[in-house]
N, C-alpha and C positions, 0 to 999 in steps of 0.2 A: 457398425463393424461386425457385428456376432450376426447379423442376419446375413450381409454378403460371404464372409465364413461359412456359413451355415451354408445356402446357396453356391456355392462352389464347392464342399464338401459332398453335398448332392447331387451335382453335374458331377465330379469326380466320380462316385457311386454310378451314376449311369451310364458315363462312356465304359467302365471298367468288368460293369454287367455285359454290355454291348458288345466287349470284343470277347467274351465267353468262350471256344471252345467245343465248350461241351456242356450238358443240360447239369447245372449245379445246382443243389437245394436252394440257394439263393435267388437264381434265374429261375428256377420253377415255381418259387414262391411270388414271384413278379408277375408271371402266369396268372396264377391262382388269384393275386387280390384286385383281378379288372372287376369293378363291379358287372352285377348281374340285376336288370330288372325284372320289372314283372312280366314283362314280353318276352323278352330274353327266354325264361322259362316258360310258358307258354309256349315260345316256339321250338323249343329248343324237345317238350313233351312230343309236341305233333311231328317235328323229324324225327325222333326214336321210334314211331310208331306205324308211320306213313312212306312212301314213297316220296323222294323230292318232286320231280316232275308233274307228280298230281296237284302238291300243295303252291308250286311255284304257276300254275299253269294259269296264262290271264284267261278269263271269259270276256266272250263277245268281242274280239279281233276280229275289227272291220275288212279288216285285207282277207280276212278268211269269207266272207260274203262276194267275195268279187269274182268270177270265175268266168269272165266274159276275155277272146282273146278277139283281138284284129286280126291278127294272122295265126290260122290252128291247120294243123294239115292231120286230118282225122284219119283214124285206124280202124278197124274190125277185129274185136279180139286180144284181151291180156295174157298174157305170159305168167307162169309160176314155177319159177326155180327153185323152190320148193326147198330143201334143208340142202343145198351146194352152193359154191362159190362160183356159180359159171353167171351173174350178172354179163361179164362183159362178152359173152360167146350171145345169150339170147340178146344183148342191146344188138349188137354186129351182127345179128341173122334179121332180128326186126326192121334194123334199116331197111335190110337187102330186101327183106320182104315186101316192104311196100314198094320197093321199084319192080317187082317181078309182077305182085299181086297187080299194078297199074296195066302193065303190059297185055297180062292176061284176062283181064276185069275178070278179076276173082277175089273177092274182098275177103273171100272166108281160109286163104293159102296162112298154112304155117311150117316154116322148117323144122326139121328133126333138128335137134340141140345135139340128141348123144350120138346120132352119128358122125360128128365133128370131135363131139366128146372123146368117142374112140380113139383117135387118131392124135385128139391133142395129149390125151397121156401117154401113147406110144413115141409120138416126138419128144416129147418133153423125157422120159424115159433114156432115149437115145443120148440126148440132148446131153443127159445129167453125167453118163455114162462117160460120154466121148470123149468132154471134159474133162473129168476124172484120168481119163490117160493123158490128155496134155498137158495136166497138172502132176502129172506123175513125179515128175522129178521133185516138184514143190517140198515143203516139211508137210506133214498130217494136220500141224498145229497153224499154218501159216494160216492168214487172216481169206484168202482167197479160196481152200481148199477147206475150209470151217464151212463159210458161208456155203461152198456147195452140198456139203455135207446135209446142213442145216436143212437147205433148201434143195431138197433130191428131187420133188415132185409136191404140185399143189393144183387144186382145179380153181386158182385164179388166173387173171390174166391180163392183157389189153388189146386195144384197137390192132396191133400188129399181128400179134395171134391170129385174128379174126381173116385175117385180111391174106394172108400166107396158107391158111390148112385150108380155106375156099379155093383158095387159087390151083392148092396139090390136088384135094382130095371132091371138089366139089359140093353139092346141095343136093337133098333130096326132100318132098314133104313130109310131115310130121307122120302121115300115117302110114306111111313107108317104114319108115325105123319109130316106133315108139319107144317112151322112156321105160325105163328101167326102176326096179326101189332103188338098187344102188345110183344110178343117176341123179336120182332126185334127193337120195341122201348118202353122198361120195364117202364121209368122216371115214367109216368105219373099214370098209375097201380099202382106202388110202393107207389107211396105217400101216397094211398087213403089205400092200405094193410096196411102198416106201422102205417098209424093214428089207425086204427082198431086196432094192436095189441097193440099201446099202452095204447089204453082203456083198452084193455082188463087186460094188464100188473097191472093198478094202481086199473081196481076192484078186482085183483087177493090181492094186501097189503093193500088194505081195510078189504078187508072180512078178514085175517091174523091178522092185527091190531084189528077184533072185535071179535076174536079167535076162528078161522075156523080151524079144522085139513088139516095136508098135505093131507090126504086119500080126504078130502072133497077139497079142492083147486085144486087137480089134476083132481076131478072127474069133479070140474067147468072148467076147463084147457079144458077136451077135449070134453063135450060138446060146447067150444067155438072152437075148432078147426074143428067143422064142416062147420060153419061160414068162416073161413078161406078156408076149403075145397073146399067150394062152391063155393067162389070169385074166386078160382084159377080157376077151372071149366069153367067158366064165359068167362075167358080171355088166359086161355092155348086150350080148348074143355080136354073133357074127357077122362083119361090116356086108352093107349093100353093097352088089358089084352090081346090080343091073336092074331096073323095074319097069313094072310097065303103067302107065299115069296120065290120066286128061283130067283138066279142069270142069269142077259138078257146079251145077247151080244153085240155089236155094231148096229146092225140094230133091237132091241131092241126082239129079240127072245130068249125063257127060254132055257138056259144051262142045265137045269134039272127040272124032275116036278115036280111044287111047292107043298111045304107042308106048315103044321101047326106049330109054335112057340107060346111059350110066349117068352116077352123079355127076359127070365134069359136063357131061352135054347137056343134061337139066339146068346146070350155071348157068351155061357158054349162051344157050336159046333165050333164058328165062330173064338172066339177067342182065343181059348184056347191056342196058340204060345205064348201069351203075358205073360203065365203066371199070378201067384197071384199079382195082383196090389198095392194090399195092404203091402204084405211081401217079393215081388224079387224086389221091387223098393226100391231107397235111395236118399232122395232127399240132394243135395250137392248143399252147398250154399258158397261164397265169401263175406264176411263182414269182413273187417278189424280192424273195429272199436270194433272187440268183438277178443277172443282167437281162435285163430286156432285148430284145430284137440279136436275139442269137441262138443258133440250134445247139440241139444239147445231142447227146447219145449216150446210152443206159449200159454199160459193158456187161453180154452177156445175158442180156433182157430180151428175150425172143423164143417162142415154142419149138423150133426145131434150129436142128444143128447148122443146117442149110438155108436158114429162115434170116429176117432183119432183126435187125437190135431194134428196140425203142428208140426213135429218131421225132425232134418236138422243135418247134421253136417255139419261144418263151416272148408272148408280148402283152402290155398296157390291158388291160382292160376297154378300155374304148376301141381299140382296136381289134379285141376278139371280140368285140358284141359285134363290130360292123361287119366281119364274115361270116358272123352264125343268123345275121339279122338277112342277110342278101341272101343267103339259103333257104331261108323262110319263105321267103318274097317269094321264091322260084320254088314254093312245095317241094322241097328237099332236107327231110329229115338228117340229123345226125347223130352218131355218137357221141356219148357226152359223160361226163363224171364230174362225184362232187365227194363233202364230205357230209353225205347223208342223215350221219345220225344227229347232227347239232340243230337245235331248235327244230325239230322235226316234231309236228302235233300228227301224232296216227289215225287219229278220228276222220280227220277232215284234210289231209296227207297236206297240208300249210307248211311248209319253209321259211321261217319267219322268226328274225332276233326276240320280238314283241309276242312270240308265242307263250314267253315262260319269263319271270323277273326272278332270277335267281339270285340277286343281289337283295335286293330286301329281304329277301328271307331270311341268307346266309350272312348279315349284313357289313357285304366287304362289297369292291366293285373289282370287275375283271375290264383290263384296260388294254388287253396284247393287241397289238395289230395284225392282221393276216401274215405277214414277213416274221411276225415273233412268234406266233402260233405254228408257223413252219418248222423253224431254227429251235425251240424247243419240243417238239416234234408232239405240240400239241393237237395239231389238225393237217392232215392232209386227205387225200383221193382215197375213198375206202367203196365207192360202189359209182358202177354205172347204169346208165340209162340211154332211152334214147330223145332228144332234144326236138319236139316236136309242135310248140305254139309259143309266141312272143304277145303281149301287149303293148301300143307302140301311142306316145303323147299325139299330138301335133305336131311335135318339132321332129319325130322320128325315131326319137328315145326311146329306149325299152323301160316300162315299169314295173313288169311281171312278164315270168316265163312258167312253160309247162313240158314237164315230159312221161312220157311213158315208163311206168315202172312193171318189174318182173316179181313183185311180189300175190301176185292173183287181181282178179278182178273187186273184190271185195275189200281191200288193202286203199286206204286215205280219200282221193275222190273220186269213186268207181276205179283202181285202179293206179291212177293219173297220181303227180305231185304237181305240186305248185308254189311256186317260189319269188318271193318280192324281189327289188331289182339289190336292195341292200344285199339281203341274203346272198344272191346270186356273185355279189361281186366279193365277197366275205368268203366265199365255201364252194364255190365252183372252181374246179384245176383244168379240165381237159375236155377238149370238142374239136373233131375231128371233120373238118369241111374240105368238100370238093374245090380245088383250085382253079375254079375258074368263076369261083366266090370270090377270092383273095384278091386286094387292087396289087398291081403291078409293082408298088413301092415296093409293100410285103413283101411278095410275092418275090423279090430279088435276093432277099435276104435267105431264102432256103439256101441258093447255093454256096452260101461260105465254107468252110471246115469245120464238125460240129467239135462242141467239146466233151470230150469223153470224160463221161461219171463214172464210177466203182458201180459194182452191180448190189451193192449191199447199202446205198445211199438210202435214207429212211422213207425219202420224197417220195421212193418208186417201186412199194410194194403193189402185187400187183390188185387187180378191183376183184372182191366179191361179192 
């Protein structure tokens, strides 16, 4: 009887620990007396001293020897985006590149990034702006006129972007417009744009507040956006209107004599394989934690005023490997995003759960599923690439994928990542395929009604 006493005395003590509150010398002292062994301390020396990643990281991962693709559709030439957020502007010119560079048998073609550049922080600028008056009537504090606030201007972005400032402003090669320092490292420019437009933002709900007409707020809008024009100027130099451009060979002599472009006829000639960017692409997204086989829409998620929203349908897994796979088949690279940094080995650029055992280390086990990693806004779409080789079984399966990344050529494997099929189905969100990849089934489900997100949903920050 005194031992069951005792024992329910002690359950009583536990559950009463349990429903706690708050951290009481009691419950801390529960803390404190887990044993500790010898390992324990051992490991517990080499994380106070060491980086985790180092100490967690497996040697001699077999999947990191593998590097052989069935289907690879080769490029000339990495990218480095160097300290900006434009990933998803050089994946979306790389694609285009390789259809143009195809056309022209010029393997050595690169796009200008900041001439696009220019243009997507002037739209985006406007963008932020125009809002701003049609949220005018709004409160300051209200949750939509916050978020814009927040979010006045950033050099991230996505596929939509890409697909829209090509369409307005076109393409020219790289050694037409080269980069810039502030291009290649936006942060500090940013800051100093960004404060400017938010002046401009709050004189814009002043003058509203002391009842300015829209006609008259917009006409202060874009006398302030020459101000903004001008900064840009300052720090991108002065956009291309016109060049003159033929494709060199190897020993850098012209294939043909050069003529005169503007950037939209350099597109229009160059690119024209690729198609409308705006209406044969679809971009196909993996999110679990939302309904499968239904489009979504981003309110408010697009680089210009006049531009689209983010627009996605949301399917299966097996189903977006079978349109990114039939792309392959037909050497048609795509746009592609993931969440880059998780199990990422920099050495040898592997994608791979099996690269690092952070569980024996830290000796707990992390057990969220993709859909929980979502919903607690553990993992989502933080950079893009371009989606450029599959490894495929016998039966058709993909086992491994490879894409081109914009970190230099000297970044993981020459350049390149490589990613197992676990991984891929774990940490990939977005790939963006031509539709006439997509079977018919799919392919019907674009046209339903999409459902409209909040532009401040956590899913859809944009990729840098």
């Amino acid at each position: 009887m005194k031992h069951i006493l005792s024992t329910f005395c002690l359950s009583l003590c536990t559950i009463c620990m349990a429903a706690q509150t708050n951290i009481t010398p009691e419950v801390l002292k529960s803390f404190e007396n887990q044993p500790a062994s010898a390992s324990d301390r051992a490991i517990s020396n080499a994380i106070q001293n060491n980086a985790l990643s180092a100490m967690a990281k497996l040697n001699n991962n077999p999947s990191a020897q593998d590097t052989y693709f069935s289907i690879d559709i080769r490029n000339k030439g990495i990218c480095d985006q160097k300290s900006s957020g434009r990933c998803w502007l050089f994946t979306g010119l790389n694609v285009l590149r390789h259809t143009a560079a195809k056309r022209m048998n010029h393997d050595g073609l690169m796009f200008s990034q900041v001439h696009l550049f220019f243009y997507d922080q002037l739209e985006k600028s406007n963008l932020f702006l125009q809002t701003i008056i049609d949220t005018r009537k709004q409160p300051l504090d209200s949750q939509k006129v916050q978020w814009l606030m927040k979010n006045a201007l950033s050099d991230g972005g996505t596929y939509t972007g890409v697909a829209d400032l090509v369409s307005k402003y076109g393409v020219v090669p790289s050694d037409v417009k080269p980069e810039t320092y502030v291009s290649n490292a936006t942060s500090e420019f940013n800051t100093h744009l960004v404060r400017k437009l938010r002046e401009i933002a709050i004189n814009i709900r002043e003058k509203a507040a002391a009842g300015a007409s829209q006609k008259q707020l917009e006409q202060y809008k874009t006398e302030q956006m020459k101000t903004v024009y001008h900064m840009l100027t300052l720090a991108y130099g002065q956009p291309v209107k016109e060049f003159t451009w033929a494709p060199r060979n190897a020993n850098g002599k012209y294939k043909s004599e050069p003529r005169k472009y503007t950037p939209l006829e350099f597109y229009r000639e160059w690119c024209q394989d690729a198609g409308n960017l705006q209406t044969d692409y679809i971009m196909l997204m993996n999110d679990p934690s939302r309904e499968y086989n239904k489009v979504y829409e981003i309110d408010m998620d697009r680089h210009m005023y006049d531009g689209h929203n983010w627009l996605y349908l949301n399917l299966d897994i097996p189903d977006l490997e079978k349109c990114a796979i039939a792309s392959l088949r037909d050497s048609v690279q795509m746009y592609f995003s993931c969440d880059v940094g998780k199990y990422l080995n920099k050495t040898n650029g592997l994608l791979d759960a099996n690269n690092f055992d952070y569980e024996s280390l830290l000796g707990t086990k992390f057990g969220m599923t993709k859909k929980q990693r979502i919903q607690t806004l553990d993992s989502g779409s933080s950079h893009a690439m371009t989606l450029m080789a599959v490894d495929l079984d016998s039966e058709g399966n993909a086992t491994k994928w490879k894409v081109e990344n914009t970190w230099g050529p000297s970044y993981g494997h020459n350049g390149y990542l490589i990613m197992t099929e676990e991984w891929f189905r774990d940490y990939m969100f977005r790939v963006v395929v031509n539709r006439k990849y997509i079977p018919q089934d799919i392919l019907k489900l674009t046209t339903q009604k999409p459902v409209m997100l909040p532009a401040w949903d956590p899913m859809f920050s944009p990729e840098d």
